[in-house]
N, C-alpha and C positions, 0 to 999 in steps of 0.2 A: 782804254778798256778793250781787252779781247773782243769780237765779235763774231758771231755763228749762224750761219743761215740755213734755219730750218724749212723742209720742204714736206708741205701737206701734200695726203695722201685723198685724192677725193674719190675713189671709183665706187665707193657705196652710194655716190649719190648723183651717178650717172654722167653724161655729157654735160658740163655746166653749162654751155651755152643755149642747150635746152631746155633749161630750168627756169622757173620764172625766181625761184628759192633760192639762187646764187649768192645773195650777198648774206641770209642769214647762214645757209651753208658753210662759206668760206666764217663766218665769225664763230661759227663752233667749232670749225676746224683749227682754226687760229687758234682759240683759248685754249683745248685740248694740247695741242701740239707745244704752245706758252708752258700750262701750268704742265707737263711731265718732263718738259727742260729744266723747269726751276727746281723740281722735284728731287729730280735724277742728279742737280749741280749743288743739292742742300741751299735754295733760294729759297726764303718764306715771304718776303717782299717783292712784289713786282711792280716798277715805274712805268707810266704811261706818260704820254707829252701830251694829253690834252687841255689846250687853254678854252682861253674865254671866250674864242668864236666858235669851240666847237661845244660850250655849252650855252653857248645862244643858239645853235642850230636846234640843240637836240630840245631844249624849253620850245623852238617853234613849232617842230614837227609834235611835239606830244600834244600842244593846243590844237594842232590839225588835225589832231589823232581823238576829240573830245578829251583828253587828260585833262584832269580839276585835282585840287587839293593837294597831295604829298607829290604826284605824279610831277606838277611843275617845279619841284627843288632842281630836277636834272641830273646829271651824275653824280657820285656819291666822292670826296674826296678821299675816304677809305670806307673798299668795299673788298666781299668773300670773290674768289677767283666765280664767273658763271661758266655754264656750260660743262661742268667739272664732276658733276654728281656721282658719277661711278670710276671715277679715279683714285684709289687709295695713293693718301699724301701729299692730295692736290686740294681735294675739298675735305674740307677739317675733319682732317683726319692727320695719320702719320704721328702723334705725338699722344699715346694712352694715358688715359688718367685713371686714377683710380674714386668709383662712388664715396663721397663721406658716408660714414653708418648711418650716422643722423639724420640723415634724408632718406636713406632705404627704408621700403619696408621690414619688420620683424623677420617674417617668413623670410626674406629675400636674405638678409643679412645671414641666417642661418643655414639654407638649402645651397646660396651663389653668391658669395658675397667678394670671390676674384674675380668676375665678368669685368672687364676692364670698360672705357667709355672714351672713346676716342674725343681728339681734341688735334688743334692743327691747322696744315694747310698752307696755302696760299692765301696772302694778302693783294689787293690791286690798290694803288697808291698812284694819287693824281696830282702833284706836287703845283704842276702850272695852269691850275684853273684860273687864277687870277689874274692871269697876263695875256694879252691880247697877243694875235700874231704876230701885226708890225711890231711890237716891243720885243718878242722873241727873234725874228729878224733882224730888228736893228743891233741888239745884243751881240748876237753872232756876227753880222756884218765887223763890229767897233772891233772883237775879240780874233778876226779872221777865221771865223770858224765855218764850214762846210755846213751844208745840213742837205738831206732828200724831200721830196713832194711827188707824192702820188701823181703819175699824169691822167690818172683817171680822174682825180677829183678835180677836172675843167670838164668832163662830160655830163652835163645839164641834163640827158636822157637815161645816164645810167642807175641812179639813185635818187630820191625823194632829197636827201642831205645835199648832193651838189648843185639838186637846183634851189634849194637853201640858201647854200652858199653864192648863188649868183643872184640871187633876188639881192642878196645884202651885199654885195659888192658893188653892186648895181646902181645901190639907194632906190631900191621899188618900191621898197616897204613905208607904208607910214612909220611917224616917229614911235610910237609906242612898242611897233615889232621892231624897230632895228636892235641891234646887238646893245647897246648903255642899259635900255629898255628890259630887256628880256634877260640880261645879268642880273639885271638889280631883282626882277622878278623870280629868279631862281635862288640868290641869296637871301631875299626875306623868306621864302617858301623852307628852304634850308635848314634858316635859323629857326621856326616856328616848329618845323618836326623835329630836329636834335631836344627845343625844350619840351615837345609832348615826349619825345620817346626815353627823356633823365625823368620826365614825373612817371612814367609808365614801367620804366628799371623799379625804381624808389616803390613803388607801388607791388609789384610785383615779387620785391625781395621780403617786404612783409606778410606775403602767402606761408600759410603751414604746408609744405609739400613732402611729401613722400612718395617715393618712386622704386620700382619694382622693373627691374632688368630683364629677368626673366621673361616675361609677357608684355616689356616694353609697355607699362599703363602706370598712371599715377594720381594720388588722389590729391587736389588740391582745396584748401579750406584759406578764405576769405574772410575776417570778419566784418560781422556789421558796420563797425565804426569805420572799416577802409571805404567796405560800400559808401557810406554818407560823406566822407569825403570825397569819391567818387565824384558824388550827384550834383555836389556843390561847384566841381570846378566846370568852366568854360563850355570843353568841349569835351562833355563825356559822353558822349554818342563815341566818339570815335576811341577814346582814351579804354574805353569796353572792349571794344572791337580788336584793340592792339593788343591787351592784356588776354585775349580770345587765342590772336595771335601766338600767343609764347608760351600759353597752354599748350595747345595743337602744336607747337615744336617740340613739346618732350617728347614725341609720340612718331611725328612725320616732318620732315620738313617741309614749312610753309611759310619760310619768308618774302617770297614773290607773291604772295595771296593777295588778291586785291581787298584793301582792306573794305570798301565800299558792300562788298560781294559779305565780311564779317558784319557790316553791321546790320544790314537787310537779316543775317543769319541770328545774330546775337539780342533780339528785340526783348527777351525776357531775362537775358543772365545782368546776373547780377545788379538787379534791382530789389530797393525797400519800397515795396508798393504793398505795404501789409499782408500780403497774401505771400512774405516771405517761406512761413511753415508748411506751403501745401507743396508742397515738391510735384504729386501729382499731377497742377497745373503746368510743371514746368516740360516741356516738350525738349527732348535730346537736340542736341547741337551738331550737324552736321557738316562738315564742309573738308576739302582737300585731303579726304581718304582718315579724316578723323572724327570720334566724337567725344561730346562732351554727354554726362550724363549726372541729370540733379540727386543727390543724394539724400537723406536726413539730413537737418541741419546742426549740428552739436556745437557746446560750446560756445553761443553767441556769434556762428560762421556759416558762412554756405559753404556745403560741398558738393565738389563737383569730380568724378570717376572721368578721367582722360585715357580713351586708348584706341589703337588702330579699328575703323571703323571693319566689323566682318565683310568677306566677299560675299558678292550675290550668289543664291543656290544656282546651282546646276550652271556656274559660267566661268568659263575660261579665263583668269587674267593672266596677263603680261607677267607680272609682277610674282604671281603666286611660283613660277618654276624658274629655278636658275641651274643651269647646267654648268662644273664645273669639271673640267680636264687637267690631269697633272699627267703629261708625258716625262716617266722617269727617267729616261735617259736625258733629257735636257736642262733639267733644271740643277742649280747649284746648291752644296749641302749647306747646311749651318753648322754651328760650334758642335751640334749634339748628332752629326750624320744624318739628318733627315730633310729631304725635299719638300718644296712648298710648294704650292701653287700660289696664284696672285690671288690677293683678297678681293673679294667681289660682294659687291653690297647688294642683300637681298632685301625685299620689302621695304627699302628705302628709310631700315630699321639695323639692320646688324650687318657687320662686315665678318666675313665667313671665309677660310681657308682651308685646306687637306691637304695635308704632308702624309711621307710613308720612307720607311729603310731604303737606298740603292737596293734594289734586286737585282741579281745574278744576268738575268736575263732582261733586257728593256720591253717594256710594257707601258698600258697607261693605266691610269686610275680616274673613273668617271662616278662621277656623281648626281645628284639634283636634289637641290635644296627645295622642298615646297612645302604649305603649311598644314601642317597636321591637320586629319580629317576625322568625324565620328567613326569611318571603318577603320582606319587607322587604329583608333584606339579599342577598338571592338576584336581586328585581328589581333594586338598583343595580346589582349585580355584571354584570349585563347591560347596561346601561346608562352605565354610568363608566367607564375606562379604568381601570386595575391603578393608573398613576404618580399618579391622584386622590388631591390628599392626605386625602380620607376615609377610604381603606387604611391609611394609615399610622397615624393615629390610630385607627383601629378594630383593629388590628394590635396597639396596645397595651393593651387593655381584655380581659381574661380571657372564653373563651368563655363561661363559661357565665355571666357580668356582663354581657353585650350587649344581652341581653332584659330587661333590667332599665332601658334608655337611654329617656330619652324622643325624641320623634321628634313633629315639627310639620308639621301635614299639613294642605294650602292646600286650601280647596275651589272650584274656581273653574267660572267660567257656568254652563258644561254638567253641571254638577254632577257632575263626574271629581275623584276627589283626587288630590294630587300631593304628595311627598316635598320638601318644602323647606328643612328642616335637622335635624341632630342639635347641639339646642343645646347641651348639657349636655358636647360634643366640640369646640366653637366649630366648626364645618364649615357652611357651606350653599350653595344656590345662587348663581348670580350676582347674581339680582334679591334675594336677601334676604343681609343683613347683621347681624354681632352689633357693632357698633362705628357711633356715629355720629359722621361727621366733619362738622367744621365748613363745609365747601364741600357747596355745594347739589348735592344727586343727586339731581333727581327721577327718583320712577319704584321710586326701589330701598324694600322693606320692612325696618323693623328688626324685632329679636325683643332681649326680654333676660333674663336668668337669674341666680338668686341661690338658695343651697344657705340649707335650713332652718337654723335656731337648734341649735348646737350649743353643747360646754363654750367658755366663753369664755377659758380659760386656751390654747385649741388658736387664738385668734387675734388680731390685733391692733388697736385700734381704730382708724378710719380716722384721726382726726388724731394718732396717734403719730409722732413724727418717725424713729422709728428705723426703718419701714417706707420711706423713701422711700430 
């Protein structure tokens, strides 16, 4: 097999030797620089050589860490690339799908119902968990085969994992921590979360969902009879909390979520404790930039309204502005002449681009994506006439979902910004467009839009034939 050595670029994060953050540093540098090789070489698989003694390291540090519960399974034999979050192609993303109608909203299906919904990605695949080092060594020894060893991992002072690995080389540790011990304890922990998280799929695919792209919110109805099965198995404390879980993924991504953190949060969802009909007892769900909100109950079901939880008044996030730049002369056209910029995921909700014609003369085209405000819609309103079909589609989006819209905002010469679409609505100016047609328009901007990684049961893949 070919091989290619890629070289990380660390100067954002200063003289490494002065850092005490060196070793998580260099692992996000790594994955980074991993998943846009795999990317770039059309890789969706990615092998790691980790065996069985480096998941008895990581089962001991996490007990030294207080980890309890799913925390001691250890590595995952298939997992999402980490570190990857604003990587389009790397974190599932790169491969669009298209919403089933049956799960969109009415409105949705009618106002947006080409907003595509990414899907994708990088996989990380750990094929030799099960083999111990000396058996991986010896193998190679029998085969004549080469292999490399970090000379760092015999430095006892440089990481918590190598002096891991010297305790247990060592035999310092009693029998229960050495490595037989600490496998076995990662393999039952393993097996017990794979069968909570197939009852918690099964569970989950019996929700009535409906989902709305647009303002990224979805309404999800439970009913009774799942509840009571709920209540009855084992460990529904936690079996709640999971299914909490994968609500609050339509919405944000929150699969690192300590689930612990869900069930301190989840002490009233989704309980039959008679006092199902009073919704009014039921307090919003809060947690990792989402919420959950008790509705009417219809139908013999609880519902519950999921969607990005609003920013606090008058405070600045991170999150809320994304600045994006297309320098025309540099980038390369597509089939239809138009330049793109790289897609950049805003709100940790939608992946967002801007293309425009080759101009004559090289320029850039600057943007910022941030989420619509009450003046926002206060200046159109002065601005647009009532019959703008921006009204009408803003007219369908629930007030208090509006400030949650992203909103693309041109910066131009004079450095004034200007409202030039509500992509996530397909609405914009005249000069900016969400569609590019075959016939030459110079002059006009595109913009384009694609709704985060959600369950992929809620959609179709684009070469299905039954979508057309």
């Amino acid at each position: 097999m070919p091989s290619k050595i890629i070289t990380l670029d660390p100067q954002h994060y200063g003289d490494a030797h002065a850092t005490r953050k060196v070793e998580s540093a260099a692992r996000r540098l790594r994955y980074r620089a991993l998943g846009a090789e795999c990317r770039d070489r059309g890789i969706t698989s990615l092998l790691f050589a980790h065996h069985a003694d480096d998941q008895a390291e990581t089962t001991l540090m996490r007990l030294a860490n207080n980890y309890l519960g799913s925390g001691l399974a250890g590595m995952r034999r298939e997992a999402r690339i980490p570190e990857c979050e604003s990587l389009y192609g790397v974190h599932d993303s790169g491969s669009p799908r298209m919403l089933r109608h049956e799960y969109a909203l009415p409105v949705a299906k009618a106002q947006n119902a080409d907003m595509l919904v990414e899907s994708g990605g990088i996989t990380i695949l750990r094929p030799l968990l099960s083999y111990t080092k000396d058996r991986l060594v010896a193998t190679c020894e029998e085969a004549s085969t080469q292999w490399v060893e970090d000379p760092t991992n015999k430095d006892r002072s440089l990481t918590l994992r190598n002096t891991v690995r010297y305790l247990h080389e060592a035999n310092l540790l009693p029998r229960a921590l050495r490595r037989p011990s600490l496998c076995a304890v990662a393999a039952r922990t393993s097996d017990r979360v794979a069968s909570l998280e197939a009852q918690v799929d099964q569970i989950f695919r019996s929700f009535d969902i409906t989902f709305d792209p647009r303002s990224g919110h979805a309404i999800c109805k439970a009913s009774y009879q799942a509840v009571k099965e709920i209540e009855g198995m084992p460990e529904s404390d936690r079996i709640r909390a999971m299914l909490l879980r994968r609500m609050f993924t339509l919405v944000v991504p929150t699969e690192t979520l300590d689930l612990s953190t869900l069930e301190a949060a989840s002490v009233d969802f989704l309980h039959l404790d008679g006092s199902q009909h009073d919704t009014k007892r039921a307090a919003p769900i809060l947690a990792a930039g989402a919420i959950a909100v008790r509705l009417n109950d219809a139908e013999g079901a609880f519902v519950y309204e999921v969607r990005r939880a609003p920013p606090p008044r008058n405070a600045k996030e991170s999150r809320l502005d994304l600045e994006i730049s297309l320098p025309l002369q540099s980038r390369g056209k597509d089939s239809e002449n138009v330049l793109w910029s790289e897609w950049r995921l805003w709100d940790e909700r939608y992946w967002i681009r801007i293309g425009s014609p080759p101009p004559e003369d090289p320029q850039t085209l600057d943007v910022v994506v941030r989420v619509l405000t009450p003046e926002d819609i206060n200046s159109l309103r002065r601005e647009l006439p009532l019959k703008t079909s921006l009204w009408k589609k803003m007219k369908s989006i629930p007030g208090h979902l509006r400030t949650n819209l992203p909103v693309i905002v041109q910066i131009l010469p004079d450095k004034k910004d200007r409202i030039v679409a509500l992509p996530s609505l397909d609405w914009s100016r005249d000069m900016w467009s969400s569609k590019v047609g075959k016939q030459d328009r110079q002059g006009t901007q595109y913009y384009d839009i694609r709704y985060k990684h959600i369950d992929d049961s809620l959609t179709f893949p684009m070469a299905n034939e039954s979508i057309v």
